[in-house]
PDB file of N, CA, C and O in Angstrom:
ATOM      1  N   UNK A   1      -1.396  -5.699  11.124  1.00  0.00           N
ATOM      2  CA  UNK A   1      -0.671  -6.408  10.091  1.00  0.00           C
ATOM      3  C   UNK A   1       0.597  -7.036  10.658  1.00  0.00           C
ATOM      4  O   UNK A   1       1.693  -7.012  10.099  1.00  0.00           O
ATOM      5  N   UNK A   2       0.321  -7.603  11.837  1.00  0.00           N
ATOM      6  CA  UNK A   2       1.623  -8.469  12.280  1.00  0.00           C
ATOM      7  C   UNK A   2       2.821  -7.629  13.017  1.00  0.00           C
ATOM      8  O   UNK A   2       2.546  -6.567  13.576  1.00  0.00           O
ATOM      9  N   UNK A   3       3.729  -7.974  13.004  1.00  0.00           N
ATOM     10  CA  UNK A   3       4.623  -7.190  13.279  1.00  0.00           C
ATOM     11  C   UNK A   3       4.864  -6.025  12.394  1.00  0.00           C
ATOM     12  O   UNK A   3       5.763  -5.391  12.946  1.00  0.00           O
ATOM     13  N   UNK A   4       4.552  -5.483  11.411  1.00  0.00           N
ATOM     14  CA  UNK A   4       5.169  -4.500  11.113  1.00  0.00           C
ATOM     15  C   UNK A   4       3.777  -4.267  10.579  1.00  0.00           C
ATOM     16  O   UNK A   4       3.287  -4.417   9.460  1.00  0.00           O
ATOM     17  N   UNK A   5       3.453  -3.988  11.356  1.00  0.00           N
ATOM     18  CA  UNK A   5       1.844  -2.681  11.590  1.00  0.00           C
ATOM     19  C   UNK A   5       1.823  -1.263  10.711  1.00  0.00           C
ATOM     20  O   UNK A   5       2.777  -0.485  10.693  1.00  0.00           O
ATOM     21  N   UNK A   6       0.792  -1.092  10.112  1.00  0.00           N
ATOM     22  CA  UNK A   6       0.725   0.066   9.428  1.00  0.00           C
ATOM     23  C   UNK A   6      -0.528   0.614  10.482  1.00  0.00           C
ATOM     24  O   UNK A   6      -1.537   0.011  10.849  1.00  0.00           O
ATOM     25  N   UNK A   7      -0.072   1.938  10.802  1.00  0.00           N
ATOM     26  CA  UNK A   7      -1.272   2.738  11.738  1.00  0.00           C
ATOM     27  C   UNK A   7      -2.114   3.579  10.185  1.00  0.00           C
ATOM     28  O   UNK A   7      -1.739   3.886   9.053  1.00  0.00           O
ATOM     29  N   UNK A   8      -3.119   3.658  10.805  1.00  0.00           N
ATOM     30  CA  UNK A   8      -4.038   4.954   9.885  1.00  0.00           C
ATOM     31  C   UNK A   8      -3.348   5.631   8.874  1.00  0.00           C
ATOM     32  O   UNK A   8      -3.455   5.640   7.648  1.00  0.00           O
ATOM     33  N   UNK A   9      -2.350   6.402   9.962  1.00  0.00           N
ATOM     34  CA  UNK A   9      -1.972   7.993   9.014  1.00  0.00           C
ATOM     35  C   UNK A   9      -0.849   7.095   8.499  1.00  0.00           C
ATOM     36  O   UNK A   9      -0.178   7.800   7.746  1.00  0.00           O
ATOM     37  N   UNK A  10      -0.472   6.193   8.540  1.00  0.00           N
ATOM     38  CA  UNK A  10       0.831   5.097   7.158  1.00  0.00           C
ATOM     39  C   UNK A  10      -0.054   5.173   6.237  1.00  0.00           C
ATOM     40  O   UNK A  10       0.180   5.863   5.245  1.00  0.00           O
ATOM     41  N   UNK A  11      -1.063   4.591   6.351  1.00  0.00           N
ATOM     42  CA  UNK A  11      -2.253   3.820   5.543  1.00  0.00           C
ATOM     43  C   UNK A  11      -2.459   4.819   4.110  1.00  0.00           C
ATOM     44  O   UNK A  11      -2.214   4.491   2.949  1.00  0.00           O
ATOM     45  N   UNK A  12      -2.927   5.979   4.559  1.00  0.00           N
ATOM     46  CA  UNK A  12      -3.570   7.095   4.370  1.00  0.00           C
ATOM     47  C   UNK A  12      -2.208   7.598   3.160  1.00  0.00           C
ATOM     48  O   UNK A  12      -2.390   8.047   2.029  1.00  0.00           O
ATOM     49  N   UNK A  13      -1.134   7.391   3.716  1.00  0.00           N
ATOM     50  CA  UNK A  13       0.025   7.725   2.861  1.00  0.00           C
ATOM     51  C   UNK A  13       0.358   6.729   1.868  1.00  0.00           C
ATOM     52  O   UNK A  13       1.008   7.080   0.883  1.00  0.00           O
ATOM     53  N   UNK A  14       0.005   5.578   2.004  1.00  0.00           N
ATOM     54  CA  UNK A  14      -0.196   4.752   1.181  1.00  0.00           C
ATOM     55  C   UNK A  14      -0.931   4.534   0.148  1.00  0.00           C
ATOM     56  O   UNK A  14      -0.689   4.220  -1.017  1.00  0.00           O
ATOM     57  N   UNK A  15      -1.709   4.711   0.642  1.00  0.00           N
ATOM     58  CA  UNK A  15      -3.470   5.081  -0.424  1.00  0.00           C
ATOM     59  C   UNK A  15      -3.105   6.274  -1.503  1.00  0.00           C
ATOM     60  O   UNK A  15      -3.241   6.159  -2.721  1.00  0.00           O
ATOM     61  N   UNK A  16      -2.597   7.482  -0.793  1.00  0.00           N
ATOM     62  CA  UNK A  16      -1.937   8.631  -1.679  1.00  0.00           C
ATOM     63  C   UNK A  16      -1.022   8.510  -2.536  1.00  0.00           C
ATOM     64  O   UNK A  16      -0.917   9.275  -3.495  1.00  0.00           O
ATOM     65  N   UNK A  17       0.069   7.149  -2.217  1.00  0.00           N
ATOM     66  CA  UNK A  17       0.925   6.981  -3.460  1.00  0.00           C
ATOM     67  C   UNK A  17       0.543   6.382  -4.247  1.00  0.00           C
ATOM     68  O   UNK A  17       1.146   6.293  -5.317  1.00  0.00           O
ATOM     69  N   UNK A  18      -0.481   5.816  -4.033  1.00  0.00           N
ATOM     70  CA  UNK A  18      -1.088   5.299  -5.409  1.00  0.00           C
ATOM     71  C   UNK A  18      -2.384   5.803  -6.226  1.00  0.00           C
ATOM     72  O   UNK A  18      -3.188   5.114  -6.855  1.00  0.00           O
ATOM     73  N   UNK A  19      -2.361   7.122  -6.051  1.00  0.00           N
ATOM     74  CA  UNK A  19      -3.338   8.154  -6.384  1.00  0.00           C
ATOM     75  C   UNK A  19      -3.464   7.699  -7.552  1.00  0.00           C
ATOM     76  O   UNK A  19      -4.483   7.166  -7.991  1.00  0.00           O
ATOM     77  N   UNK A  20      -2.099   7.936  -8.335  1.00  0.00           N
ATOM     78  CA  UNK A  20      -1.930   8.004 -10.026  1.00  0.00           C
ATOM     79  C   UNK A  20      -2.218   6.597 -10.619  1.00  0.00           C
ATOM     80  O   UNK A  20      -1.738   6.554 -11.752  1.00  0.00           O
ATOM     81  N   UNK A  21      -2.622   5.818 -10.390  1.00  0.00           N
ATOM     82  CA  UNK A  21      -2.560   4.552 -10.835  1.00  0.00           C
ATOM     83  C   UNK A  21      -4.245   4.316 -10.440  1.00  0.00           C
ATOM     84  O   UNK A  21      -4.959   4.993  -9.700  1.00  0.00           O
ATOM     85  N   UNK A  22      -4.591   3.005 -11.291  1.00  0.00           N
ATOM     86  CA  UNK A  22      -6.099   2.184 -11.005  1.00  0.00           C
ATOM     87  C   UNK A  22      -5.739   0.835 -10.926  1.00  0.00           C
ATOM     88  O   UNK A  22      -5.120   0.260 -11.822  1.00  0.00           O
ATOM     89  N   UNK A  23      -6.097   0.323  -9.911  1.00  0.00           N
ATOM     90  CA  UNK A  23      -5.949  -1.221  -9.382  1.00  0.00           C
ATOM     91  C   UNK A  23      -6.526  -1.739 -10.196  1.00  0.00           C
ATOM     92  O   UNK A  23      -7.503  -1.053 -10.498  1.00  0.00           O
ATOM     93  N   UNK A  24      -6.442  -2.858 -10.903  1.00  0.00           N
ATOM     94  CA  UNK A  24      -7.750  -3.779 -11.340  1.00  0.00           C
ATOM     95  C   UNK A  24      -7.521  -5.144 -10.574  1.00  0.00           C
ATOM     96  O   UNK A  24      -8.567  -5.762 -10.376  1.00  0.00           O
ATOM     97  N   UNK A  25      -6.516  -5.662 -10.165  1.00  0.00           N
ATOM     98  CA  UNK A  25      -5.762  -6.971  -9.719  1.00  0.00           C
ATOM     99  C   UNK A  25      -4.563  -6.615  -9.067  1.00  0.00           C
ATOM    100  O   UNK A  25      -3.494  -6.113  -9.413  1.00  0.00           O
ATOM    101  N   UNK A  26      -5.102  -7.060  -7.941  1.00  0.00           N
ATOM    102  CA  UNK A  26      -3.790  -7.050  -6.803  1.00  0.00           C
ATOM    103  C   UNK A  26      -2.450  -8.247  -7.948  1.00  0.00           C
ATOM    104  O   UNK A  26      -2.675  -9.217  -8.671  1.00  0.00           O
ATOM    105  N   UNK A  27      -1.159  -7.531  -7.589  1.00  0.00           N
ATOM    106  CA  UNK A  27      -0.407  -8.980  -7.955  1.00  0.00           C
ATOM    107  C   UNK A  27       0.496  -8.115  -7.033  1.00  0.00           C
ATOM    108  O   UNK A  27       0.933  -6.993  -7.286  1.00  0.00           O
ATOM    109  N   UNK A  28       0.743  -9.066  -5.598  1.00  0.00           N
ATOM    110  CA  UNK A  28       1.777  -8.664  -4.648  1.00  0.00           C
ATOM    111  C   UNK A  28       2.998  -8.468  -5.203  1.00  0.00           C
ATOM    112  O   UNK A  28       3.300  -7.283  -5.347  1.00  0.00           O
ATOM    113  N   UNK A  29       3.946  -9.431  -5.626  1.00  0.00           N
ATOM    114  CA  UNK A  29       5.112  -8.611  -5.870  1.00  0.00           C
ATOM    115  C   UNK A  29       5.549  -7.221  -6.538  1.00  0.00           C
ATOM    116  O   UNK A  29       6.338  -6.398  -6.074  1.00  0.00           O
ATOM    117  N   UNK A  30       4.818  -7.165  -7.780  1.00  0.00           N
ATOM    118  CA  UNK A  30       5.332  -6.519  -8.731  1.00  0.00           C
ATOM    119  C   UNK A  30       4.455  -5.125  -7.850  1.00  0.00           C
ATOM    120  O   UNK A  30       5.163  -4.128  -7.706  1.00  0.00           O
ATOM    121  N   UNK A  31       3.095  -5.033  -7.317  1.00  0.00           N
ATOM    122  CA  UNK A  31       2.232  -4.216  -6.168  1.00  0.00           C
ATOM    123  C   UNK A  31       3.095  -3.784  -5.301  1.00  0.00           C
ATOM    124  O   UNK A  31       3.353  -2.581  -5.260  1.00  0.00           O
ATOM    125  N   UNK A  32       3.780  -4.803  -4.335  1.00  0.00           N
ATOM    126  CA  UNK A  32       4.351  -4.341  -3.149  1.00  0.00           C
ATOM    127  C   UNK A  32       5.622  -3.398  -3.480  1.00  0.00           C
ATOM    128  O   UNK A  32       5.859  -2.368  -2.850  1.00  0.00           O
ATOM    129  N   UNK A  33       6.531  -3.958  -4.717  1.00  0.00           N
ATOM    130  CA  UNK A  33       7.899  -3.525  -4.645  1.00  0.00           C
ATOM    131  C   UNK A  33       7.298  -2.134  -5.244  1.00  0.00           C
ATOM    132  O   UNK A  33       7.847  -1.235  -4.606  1.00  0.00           O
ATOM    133  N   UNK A  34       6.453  -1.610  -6.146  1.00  0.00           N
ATOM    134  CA  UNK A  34       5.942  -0.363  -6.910  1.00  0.00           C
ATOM    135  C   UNK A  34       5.239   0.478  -5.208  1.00  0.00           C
ATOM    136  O   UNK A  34       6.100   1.251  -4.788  1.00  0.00           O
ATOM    137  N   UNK A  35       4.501   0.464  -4.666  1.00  0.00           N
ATOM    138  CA  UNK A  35       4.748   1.113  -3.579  1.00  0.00           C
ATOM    139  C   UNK A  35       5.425   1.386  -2.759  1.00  0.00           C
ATOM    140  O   UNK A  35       5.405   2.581  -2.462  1.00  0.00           O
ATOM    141  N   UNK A  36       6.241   0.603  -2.070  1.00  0.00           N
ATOM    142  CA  UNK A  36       7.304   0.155  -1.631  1.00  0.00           C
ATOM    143  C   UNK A  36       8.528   1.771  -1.925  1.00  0.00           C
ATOM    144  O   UNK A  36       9.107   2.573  -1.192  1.00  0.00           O
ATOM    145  N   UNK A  37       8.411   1.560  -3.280  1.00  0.00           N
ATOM    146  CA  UNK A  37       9.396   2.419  -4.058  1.00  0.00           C
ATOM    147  C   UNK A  37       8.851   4.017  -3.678  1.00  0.00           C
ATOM    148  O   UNK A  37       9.473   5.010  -3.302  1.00  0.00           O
ATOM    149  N   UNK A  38       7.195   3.749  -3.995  1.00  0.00           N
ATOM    150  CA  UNK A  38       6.837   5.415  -4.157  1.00  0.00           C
ATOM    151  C   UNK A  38       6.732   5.937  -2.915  1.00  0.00           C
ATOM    152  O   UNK A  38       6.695   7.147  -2.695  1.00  0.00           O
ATOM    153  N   UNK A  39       6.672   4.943  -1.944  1.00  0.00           N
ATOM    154  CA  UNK A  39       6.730   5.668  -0.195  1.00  0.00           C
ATOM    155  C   UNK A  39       8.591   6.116   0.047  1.00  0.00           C
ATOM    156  O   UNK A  39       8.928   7.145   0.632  1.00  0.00           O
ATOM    157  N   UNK A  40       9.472   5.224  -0.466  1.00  0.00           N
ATOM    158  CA  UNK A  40      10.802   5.166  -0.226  1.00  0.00           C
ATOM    159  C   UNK A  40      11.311   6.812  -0.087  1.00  0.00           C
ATOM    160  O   UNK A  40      12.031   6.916   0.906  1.00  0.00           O
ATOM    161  N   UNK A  41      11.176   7.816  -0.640  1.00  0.00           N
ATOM    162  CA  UNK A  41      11.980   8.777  -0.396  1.00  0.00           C
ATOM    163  C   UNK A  41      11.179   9.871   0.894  1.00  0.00           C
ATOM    164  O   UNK A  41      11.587   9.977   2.051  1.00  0.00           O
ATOM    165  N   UNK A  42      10.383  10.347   0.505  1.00  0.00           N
ATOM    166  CA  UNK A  42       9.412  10.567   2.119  1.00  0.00           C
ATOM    167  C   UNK A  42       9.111  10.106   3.490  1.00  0.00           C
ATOM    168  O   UNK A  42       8.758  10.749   4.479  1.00  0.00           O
ATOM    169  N   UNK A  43       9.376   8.590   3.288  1.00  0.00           N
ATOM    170  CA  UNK A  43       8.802   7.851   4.028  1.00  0.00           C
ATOM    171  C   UNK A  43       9.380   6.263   4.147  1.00  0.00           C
ATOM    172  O   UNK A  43       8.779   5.189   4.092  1.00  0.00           O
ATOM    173  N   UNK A  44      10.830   6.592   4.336  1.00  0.00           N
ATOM    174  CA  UNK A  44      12.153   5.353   4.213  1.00  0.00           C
ATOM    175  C   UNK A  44      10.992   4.020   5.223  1.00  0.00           C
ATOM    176  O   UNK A  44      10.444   2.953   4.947  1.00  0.00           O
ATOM    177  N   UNK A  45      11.078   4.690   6.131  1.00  0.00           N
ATOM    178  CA  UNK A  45      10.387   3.447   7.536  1.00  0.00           C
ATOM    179  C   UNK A  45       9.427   2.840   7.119  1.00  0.00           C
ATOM    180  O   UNK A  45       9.408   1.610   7.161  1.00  0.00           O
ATOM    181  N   UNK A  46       8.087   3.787   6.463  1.00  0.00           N
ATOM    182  CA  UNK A  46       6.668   2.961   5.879  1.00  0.00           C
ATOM    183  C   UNK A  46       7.488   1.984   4.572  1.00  0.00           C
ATOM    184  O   UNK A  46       7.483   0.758   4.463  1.00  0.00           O
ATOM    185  N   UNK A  47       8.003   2.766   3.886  1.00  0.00           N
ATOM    186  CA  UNK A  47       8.272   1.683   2.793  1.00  0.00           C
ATOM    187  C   UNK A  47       9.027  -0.130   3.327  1.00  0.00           C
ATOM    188  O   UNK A  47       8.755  -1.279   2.979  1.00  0.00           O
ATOM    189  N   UNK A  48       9.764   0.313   4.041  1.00  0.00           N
ATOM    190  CA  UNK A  48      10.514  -0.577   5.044  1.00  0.00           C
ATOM    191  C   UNK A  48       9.498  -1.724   5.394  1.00  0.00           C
ATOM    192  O   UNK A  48       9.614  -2.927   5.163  1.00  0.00           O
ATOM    193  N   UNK A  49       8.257  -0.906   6.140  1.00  0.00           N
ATOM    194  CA  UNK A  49       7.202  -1.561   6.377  1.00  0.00           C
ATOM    195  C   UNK A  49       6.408  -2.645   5.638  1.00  0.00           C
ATOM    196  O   UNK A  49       5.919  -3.642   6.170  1.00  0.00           O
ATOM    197  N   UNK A  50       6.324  -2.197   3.863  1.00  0.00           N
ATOM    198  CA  UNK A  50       5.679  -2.468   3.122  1.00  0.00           C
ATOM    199  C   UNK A  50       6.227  -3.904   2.574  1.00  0.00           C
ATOM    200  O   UNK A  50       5.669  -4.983   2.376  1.00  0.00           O
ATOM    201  N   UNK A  51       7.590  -3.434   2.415  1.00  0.00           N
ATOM    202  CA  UNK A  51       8.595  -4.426   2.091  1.00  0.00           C
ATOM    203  C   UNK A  51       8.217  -5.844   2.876  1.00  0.00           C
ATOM    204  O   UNK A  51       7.971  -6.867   2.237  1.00  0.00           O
ATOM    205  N   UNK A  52       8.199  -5.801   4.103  1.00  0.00           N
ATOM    206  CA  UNK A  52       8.028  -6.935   4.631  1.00  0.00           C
ATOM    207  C   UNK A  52       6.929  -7.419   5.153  1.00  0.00           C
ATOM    208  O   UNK A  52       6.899  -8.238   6.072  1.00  0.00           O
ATOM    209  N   UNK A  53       5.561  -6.728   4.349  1.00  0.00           N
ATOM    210  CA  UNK A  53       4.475  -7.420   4.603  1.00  0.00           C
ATOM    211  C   UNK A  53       4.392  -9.242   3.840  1.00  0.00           C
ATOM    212  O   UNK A  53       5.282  -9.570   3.055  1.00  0.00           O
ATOM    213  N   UNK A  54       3.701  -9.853   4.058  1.00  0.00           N
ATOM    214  CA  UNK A  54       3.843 -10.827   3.431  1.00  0.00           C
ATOM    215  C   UNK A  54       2.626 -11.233   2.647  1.00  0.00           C
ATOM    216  O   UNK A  54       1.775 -10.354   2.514  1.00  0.00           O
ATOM    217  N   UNK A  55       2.421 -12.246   2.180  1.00  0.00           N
ATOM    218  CA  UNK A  55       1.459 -12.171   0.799  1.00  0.00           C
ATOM    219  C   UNK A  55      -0.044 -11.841   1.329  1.00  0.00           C
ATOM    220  O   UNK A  55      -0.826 -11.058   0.791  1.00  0.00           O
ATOM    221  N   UNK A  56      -0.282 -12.632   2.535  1.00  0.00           N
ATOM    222  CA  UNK A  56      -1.645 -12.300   2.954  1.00  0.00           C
ATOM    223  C   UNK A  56      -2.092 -10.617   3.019  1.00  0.00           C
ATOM    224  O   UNK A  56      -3.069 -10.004   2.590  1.00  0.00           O
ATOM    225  N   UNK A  57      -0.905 -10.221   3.752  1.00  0.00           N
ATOM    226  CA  UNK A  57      -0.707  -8.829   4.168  1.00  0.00           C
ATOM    227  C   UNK A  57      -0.740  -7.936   3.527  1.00  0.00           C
ATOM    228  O   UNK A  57      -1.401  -6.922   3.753  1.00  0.00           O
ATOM    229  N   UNK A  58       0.124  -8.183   2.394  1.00  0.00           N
ATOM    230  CA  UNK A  58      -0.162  -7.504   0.942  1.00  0.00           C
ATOM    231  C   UNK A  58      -1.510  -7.499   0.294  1.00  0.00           C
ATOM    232  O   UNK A  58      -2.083  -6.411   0.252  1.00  0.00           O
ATOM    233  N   UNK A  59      -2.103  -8.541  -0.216  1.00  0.00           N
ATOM    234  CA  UNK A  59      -3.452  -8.402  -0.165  1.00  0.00           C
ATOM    235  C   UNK A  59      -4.421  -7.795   0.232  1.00  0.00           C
ATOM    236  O   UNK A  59      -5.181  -7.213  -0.542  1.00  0.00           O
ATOM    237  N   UNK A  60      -4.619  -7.824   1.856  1.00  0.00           N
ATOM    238  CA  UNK A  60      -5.339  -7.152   2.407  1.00  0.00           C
ATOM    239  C   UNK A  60      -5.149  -5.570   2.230  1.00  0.00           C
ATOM    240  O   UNK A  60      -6.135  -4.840   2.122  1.00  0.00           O
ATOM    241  N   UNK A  61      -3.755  -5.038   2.202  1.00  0.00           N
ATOM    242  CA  UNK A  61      -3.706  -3.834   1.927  1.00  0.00           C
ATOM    243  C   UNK A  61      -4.349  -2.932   0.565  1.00  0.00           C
ATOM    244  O   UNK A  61      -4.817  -1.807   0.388  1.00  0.00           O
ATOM    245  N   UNK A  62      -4.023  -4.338  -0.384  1.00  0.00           N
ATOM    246  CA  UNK A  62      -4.337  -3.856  -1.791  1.00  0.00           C
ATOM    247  C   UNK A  62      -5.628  -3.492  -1.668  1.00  0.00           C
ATOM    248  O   UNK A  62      -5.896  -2.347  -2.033  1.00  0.00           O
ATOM    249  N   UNK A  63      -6.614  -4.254  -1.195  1.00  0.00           N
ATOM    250  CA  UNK A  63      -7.599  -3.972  -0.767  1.00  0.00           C
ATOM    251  C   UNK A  63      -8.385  -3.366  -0.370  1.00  0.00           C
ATOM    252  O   UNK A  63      -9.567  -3.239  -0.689  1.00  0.00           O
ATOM    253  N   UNK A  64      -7.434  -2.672   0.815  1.00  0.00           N
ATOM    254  CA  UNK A  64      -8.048  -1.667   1.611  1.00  0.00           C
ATOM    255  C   UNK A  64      -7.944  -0.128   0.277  1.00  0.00           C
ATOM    256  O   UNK A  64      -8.658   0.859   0.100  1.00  0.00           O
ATOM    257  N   UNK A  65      -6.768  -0.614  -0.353  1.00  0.00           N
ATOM    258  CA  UNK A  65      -6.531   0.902  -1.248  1.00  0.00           C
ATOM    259  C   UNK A  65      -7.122   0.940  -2.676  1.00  0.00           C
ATOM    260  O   UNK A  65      -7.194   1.950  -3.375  1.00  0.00           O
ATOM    261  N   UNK A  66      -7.477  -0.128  -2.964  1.00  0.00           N
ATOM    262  CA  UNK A  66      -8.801  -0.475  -4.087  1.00  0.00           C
ATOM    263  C   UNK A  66     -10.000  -0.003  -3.667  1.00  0.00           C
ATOM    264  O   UNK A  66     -10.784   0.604  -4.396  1.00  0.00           O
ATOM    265  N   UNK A  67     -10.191  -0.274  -2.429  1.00  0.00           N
ATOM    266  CA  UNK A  67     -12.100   0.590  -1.743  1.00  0.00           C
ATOM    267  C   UNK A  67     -11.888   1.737  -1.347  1.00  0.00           C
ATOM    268  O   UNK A  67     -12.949   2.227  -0.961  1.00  0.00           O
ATOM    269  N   UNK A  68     -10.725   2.684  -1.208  1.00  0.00           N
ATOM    270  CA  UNK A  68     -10.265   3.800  -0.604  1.00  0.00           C
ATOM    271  C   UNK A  68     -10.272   4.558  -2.308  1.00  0.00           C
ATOM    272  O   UNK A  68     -10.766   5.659  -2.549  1.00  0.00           O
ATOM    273  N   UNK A  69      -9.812   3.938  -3.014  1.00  0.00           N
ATOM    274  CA  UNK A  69     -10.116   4.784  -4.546  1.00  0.00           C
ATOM    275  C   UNK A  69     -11.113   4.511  -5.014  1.00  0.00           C
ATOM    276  O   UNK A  69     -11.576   5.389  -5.742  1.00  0.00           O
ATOM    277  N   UNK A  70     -12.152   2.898  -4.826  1.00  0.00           N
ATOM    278  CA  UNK A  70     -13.826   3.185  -5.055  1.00  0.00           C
ATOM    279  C   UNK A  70     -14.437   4.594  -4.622  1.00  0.00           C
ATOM    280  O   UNK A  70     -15.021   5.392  -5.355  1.00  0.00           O
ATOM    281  N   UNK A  71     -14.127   4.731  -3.062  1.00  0.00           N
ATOM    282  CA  UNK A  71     -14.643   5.793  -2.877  1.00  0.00           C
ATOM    283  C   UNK A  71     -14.296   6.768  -3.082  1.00  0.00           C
ATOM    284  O   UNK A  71     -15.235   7.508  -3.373  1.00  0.00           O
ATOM    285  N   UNK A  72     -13.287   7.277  -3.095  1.00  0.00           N
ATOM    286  CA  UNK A  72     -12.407   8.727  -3.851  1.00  0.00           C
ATOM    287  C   UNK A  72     -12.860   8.764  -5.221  1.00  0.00           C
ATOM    288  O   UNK A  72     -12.981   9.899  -5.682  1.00  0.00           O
ATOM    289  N   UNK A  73     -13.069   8.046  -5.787  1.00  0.00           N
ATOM    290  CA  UNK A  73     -13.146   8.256  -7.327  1.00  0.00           C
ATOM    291  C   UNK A  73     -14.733   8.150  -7.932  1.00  0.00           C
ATOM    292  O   UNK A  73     -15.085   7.768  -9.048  1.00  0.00           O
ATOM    293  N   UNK A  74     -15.152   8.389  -7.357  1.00  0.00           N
ATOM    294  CA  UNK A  74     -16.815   8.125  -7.360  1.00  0.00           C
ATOM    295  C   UNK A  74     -17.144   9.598  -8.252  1.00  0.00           C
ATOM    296  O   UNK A  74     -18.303   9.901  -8.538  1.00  0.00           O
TER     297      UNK A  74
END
């Protein structure tokens, strides 16, 4: 993801803060800054990270954590 790379085990922590919630539609801003927030006290640097993904980037993530709760939630 460009310069500010999310490895696996970010990913994985990412996916987990959004346990409580169901995606239906990515919408990056209001998406990014709401994770962003729920990584912020655990995890100052990933959130940091998140912050400055950019729209493509955001997307793709939403993505990855929309098929990561397809399959969790099965």
């Amino acid at each position: 993801m460009g310069s500010c790379r999310i490895t696996l085990e970010e990913l994985i922590e990412v996916i987990r803060s959004c346990d409580a919630i169901e995606i239906d539609h990515c919408t990056p801003s209001y998406f990014q800054d709401f994770v962003a927030t729920r990584l912020s006290q655990r995890f100052p640097e990933l959130s940091a990270k998140v912050h400055q993904l950019n729209g493509e980037q955001m997307n793709r993530l939403c993505t990855c954590i929309k098929a990561a709760q397809a399959v969790l939630r099965r």
